[in-house]
Every structure is written in structure tokens, then in C-alpha cells.
C-alpha positions in Angstrom: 39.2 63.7 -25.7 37.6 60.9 -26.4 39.1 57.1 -25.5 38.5 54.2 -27.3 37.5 50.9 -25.6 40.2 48.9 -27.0 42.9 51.4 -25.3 40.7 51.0 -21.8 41.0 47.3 -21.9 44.7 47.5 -22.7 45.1 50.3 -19.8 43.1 47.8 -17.3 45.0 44.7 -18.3 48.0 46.7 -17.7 47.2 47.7 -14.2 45.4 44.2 -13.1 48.8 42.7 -14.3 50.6 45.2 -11.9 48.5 44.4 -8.9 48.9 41.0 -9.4 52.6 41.1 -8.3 53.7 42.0 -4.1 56.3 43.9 -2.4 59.4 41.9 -1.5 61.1 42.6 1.3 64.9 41.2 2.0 66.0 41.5 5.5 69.9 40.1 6.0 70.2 38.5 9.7 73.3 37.0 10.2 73.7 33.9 8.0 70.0 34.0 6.8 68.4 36.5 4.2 64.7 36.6 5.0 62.2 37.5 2.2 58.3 38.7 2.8 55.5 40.2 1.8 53.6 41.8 3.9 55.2 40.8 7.2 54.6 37.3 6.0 57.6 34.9 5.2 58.0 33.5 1.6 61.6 31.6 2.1 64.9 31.9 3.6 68.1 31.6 2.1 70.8 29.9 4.7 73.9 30.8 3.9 76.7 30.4 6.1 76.3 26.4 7.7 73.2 26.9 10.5 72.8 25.0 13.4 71.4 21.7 13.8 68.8 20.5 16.2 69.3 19.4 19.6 70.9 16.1 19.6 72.1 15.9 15.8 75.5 15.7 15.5 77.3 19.3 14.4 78.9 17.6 11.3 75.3 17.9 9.5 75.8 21.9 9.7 74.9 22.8 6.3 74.5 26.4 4.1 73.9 27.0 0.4 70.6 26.3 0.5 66.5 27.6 0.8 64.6 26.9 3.8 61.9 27.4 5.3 59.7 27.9 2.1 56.2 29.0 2.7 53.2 29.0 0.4 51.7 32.6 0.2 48.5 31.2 3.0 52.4 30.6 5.1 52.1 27.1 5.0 55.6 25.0 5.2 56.6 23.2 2.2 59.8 22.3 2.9 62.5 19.9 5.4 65.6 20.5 7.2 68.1 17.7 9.0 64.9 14.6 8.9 66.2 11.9 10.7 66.3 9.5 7.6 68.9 11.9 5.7 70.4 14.6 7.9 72.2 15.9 4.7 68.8 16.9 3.4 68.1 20.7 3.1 64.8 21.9 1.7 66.3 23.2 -1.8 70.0 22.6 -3.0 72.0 21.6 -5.5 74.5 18.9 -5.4 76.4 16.3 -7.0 76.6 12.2 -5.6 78.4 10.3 -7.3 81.7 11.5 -8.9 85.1 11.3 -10.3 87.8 14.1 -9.4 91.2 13.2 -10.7 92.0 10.3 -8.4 89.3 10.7 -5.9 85.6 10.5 -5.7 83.8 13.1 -3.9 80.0 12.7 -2.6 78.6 16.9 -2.3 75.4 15.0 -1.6 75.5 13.1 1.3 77.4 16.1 3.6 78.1 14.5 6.9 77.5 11.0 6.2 81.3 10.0 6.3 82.4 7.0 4.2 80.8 4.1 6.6 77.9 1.9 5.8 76.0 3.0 9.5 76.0 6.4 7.3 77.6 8.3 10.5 78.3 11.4 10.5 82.2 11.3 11.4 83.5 13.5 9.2 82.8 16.0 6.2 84.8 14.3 2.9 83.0 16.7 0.9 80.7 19.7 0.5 79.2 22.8 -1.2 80.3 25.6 1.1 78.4 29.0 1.0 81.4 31.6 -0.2 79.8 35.0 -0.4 76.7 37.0 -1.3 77.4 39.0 -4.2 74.2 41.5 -3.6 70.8 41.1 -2.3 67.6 43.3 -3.0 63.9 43.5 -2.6 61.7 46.0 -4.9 57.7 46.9 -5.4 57.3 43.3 -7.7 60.3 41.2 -6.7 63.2 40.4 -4.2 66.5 39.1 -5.6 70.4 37.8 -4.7 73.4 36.6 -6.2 75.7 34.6 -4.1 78.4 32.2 -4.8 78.9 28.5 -3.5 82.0 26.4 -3.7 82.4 22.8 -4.2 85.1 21.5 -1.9 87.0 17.5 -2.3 88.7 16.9 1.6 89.9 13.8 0.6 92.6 15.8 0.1 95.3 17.6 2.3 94.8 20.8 1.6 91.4 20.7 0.5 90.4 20.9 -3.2 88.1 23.4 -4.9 85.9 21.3 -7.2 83.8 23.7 -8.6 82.6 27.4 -8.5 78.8 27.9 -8.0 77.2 31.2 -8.4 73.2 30.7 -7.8 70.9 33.8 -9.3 67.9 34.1 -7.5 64.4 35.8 -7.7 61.8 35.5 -5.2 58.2 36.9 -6.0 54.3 36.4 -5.3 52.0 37.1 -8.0 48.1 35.8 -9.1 48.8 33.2 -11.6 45.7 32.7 -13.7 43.6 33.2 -10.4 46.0 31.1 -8.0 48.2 33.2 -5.9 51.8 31.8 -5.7 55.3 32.3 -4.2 58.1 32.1 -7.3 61.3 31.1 -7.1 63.4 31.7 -10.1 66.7 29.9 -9.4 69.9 29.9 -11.9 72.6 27.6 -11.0 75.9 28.2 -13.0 78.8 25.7 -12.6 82.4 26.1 -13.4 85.5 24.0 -12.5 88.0 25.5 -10.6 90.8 24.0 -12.1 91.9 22.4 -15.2 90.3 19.1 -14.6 86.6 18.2 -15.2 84.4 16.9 -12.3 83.2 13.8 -14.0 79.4 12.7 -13.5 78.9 8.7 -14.1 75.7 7.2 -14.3 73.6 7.4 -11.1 69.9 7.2 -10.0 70.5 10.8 -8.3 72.0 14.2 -7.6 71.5 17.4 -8.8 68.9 20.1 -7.6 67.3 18.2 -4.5 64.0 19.3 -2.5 62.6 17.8 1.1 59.5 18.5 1.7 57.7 19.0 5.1 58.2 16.6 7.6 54.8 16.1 8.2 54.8 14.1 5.0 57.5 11.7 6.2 54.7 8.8 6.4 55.2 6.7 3.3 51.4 7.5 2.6 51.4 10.9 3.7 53.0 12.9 0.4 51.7 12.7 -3.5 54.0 13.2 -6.4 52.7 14.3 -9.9 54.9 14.7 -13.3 54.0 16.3 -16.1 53.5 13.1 -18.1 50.9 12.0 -15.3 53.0 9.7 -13.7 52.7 9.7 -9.4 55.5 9.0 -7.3 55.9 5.0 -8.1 55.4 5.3 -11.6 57.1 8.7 -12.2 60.6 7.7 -10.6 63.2 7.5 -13.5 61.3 9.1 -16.0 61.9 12.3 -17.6 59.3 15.5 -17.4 59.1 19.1 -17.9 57.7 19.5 -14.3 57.3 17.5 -11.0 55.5 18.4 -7.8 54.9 17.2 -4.4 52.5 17.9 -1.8 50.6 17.1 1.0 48.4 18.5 4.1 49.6 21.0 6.1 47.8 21.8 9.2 44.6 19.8 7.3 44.7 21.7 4.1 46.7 20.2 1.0 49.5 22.7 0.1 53.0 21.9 -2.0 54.9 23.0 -4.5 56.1 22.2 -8.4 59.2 22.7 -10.0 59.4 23.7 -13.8 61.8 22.6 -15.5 63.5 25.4 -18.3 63.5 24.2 -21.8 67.6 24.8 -21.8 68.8 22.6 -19.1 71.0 19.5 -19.8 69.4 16.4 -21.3 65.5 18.2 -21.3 63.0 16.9 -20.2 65.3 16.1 -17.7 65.6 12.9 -15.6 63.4 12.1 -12.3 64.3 11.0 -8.6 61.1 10.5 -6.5 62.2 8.7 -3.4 59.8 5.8 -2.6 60.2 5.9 1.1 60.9 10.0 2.0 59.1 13.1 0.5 61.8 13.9 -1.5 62.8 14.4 -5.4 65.7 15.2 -7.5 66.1 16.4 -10.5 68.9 13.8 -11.6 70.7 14.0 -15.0 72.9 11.6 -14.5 70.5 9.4 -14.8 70.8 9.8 -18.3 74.8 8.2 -18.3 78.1 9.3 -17.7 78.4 12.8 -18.4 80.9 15.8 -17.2 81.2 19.6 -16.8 84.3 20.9 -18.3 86.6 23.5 -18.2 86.1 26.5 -19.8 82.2 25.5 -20.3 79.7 27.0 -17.8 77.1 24.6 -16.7 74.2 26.4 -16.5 70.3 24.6 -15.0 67.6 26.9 -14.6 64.3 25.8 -12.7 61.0 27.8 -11.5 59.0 26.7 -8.4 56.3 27.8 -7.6 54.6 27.4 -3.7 50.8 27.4 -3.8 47.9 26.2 -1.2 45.5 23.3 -2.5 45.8 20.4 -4.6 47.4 20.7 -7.8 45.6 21.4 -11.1 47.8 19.5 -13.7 46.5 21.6 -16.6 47.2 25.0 -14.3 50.7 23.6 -14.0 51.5 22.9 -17.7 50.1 26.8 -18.7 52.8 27.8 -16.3 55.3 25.5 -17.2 54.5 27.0 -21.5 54.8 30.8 -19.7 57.8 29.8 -18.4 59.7 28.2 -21.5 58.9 30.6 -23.7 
């Protein structure tokens, strides 16, 4: 039987596409889940509060969040507990400034208690880790579902704010000839009660990333939207896409988040912190907003980990993949 070349080509497309994507394994230890390819790590998800460093006070125990994050050559691309903010946590999602009912609680700044030497006295508010709903790895992709909650102490007894369940995907795959690490992460946001957590205006909050604290130095960390604009020009803008980067252990290395077509307010609003690697994807940049009862909010993002600089026209062919 004879095979025509058009069905080879198809056939070898089909199988190139399959080596492309690794093995995922997910490994549960305590209040991390590991995931790896290969017996090398691609990120952890911290769920439970972890512990803090020697010396930093144990009100900055935080959960919900990713970190470490590794590009695939196992460089770090993430931050946990800097000294500037100890409330930052590689990847999360939180909320600064808002309106509960009568009180105003800050899921950003965990720890920071309400006094202007930002000390970390107490916690008047935070997104608490609740449960893992499942967890699995497979030949092409590693996954969980797990569900935060959004808690107001301001209040005796304690307030739930809002229900998060986060749907994740973790991967590594040859992306038009550049190996990458994927996160797929779906955030989902309902209130727990009849009142709406409402969002006014603010510079940022939302999903937050800290990148390695080798790139603390002011000059040590580049930014790059999708509309070209670096750090200083790119802060409160809007784009489709925003990475950062920087040498790790002499090589440049980083990451870029895409941002799904669906999300609230597209192309959505931009944080890039002038003095700390850090960025935020802020819609309440936009004005005073809210999430509602009986209304899901729903912000979905893609990042994807890679080693060298990045290639802005690379970036926006995975950022059209992605939207589509």
C-alpha cells in the first residue's frame, strides 16, 4: 500500500508535535506540591502558610501561592519574603485596596498591620489556602485544583470575603524552537455572602509576580510590554503581555505573562514597580469597579518561563496561540 506524501507530512507533524511536550510529575510533600520533568523542578505550589526565613517575623507566613519557578535550563525566576515587601510571594493573586460592608480589607499587603513603619503586628486580612481539590501529572502535562479563601479580621469572628478556586496546568513543551515551562492559571472569584467586595480605583492589586532576588538592584531587571514599552514607560499602561527578566547565574532568563483575551477591562492595566522587580496585573487601575454576588469573576493568564532574552515578536505568536 502505497502512502502519499501529504499523509507522511501530516503523520510527522503529528508526532514532532507530541515530542515537543514532557512528562509531568506531581509529588505532594506536606504543604507543597512539587512538579518536574525529568527530575528537574518546574514550580511549586505552597499551599498551607510556609515558613519564613530566619529572622522575619512569623506573621509573614504566607500560602496560596507559586514558588520557586524554574525555567526549563532550572534557572530561578521568581521571589519569596524580599526584605522590601515581605508579603511578596513569587505568583498570587490578591486584592489592595477595598470596601467590605463597613470595613476595608488589604489581601495584599499580608502581615504589614495598619502602621506607617509597615510592621508586621498583626494579620487584618489574607487569602488563606482552604483545600486541594485534586492534583495530577500525565505524559504531556501536570494539573490541580485547589481552593483559597479571602478572609476580613477586622472583624470578631472573622469574615469570609471571597471564595477562590485557582485551576492550574503546568507543562514544558518546544514553542516555535524555544523550550518553555507553561503555566496555565484560572482564577475564579465568588463572594461568600450577599455583599460585594468593592474594588475602588488603585494603582495595584490583582495577580502579582516577584521575580528573583538577584534582580532587586534598581538596574538589575528589564520589563517589556507588548506595546514596547520597558519598565518606566510601561507602568500604567494597558497590554496583552508583560515580561520581566534578568541574569541568573550570568545568563539572561525570565518569564512573560499572557494576558487571555476574556479577562476584565482587556488589555488589562499595568503595575511595574520602579524600585523592586515586581509587576501586577492591576484592573483597578481602570476605576472603581466590584465583583458581585451571584457573578463569578473569572481572570485567566499563561506564563511562560524560558532561558535568554526575550524575542518580542516570539512572545506576541504565543500570546495570538494563546487567545485564540
Amino acid at each position: 500500500m502505497r502512502i502519499s506524501s501529504n499523509l507522511l507530512l501530516i503523520l510527522g507533524a503529528a508526532f514532532a508535535s507530541h515530542l515537543q511536550a514532557a512528562e509531568i510529575q506531581v509529588e505532594k510533600a506536606g504543604s507543597v506540591l512539587h512538579f518536574t520533568t525529568g527530575g528537574k523542578a518546574i514550580c511549586d505550589y505552597q499551599m498551607e502558610a510556609g515558613e519564613v526565613p530566619e529572622g522575619v517575623d512569623p506573621v509573614f507566613k504566607h500560602g496560596a501561592h507559586l514558588h520557586p519557578v524554574y525555567s526549563p535550563s532550572g534557572k530561578l525566576v521568581t521571589g519569596n519574603h524580599p526584605d522590601d515587601h515581605r508579603w511578596h510571594r513569587g505568583i498570587w493573586l490578591a486584592w489592595t485596596k477595598t470596601e467590605f460592608g463597613d470595613s476595608h480589607p488589604d489581601f495584599w499587603n499580608q502581615g504589614k498591620g495598619d502602621g506607617k513603619d509597615k510592621s508586621g503586628d498583626k494579620i487584618l486580612a489574607e487569602v488563606r489556602f482552604d483545600k486541594l481539590v485534586k492534583s495530577s501529572g500525565g505524559a504531556d502535562k501536570g494539573s490541580f485544583t485547589s481552593e483559597h479563601l479571602f478572609l476580613d479580621h477586622s472583624h470578631a469572628p472573622e469574615q469570609k470575603v471571597l471564595n477562590e478556586t485557582w485551576d492550574v496546568t503546568v507543562s514544558q513543551q518546544t514553542l516555535d524552537g524555544t523550550s518553555a515551562n507553561i503555566i496555565d492559571l484560572t482564577s475564579t472569584q465568588n463572594c461568600a455572602t450577599d455583599k460585594a467586595l468593592k474594588l475602588p480605583e488603585y494603582h495595584y492589586g490583582g495577580l502579582g509576580v516577584r521575580g528573583n532576588l538577584a534582580w532587586n538592584p534598581v538596574d538589575a531587571v528589564t520589563m517589556l510590554t507588548s506595546e514596547g514599552h520597558d519598565r518606566k514607560a510601561g507602568d500604567a499602561t494597558k497590554g496583552k503581555w508583560v515580561h520581566i527578566g534578568g541574569q541568573v547565574d550570568g545568563a539572561p532568563t525570565g518569564m512573560v505573562i499572557l494576558i487571555h483575551p476574556s479577562n476584565f477591562r482587556f488589555p488589562q492595566p499595568l503595575r511595574l514597580n520602579p524600585k523592586n522587580p515586581q509587576l501586577c496585573i492591576a484592573p483597578s487601575q481602570g476605576g472603581d469597579w466590584a465583583i458581585e454576588p451571584g457573578k463569578p469573576y473569572v481572570s485567566k493568564y499563561r506564563i511562560l518561563v524560558f532561558d535568554g532574552a526575550p524575542d518580542a515578536k516570539w512572545i506576541e505568536a504565543q500570546w495570538k496561540k494563546y487567545a485564540e
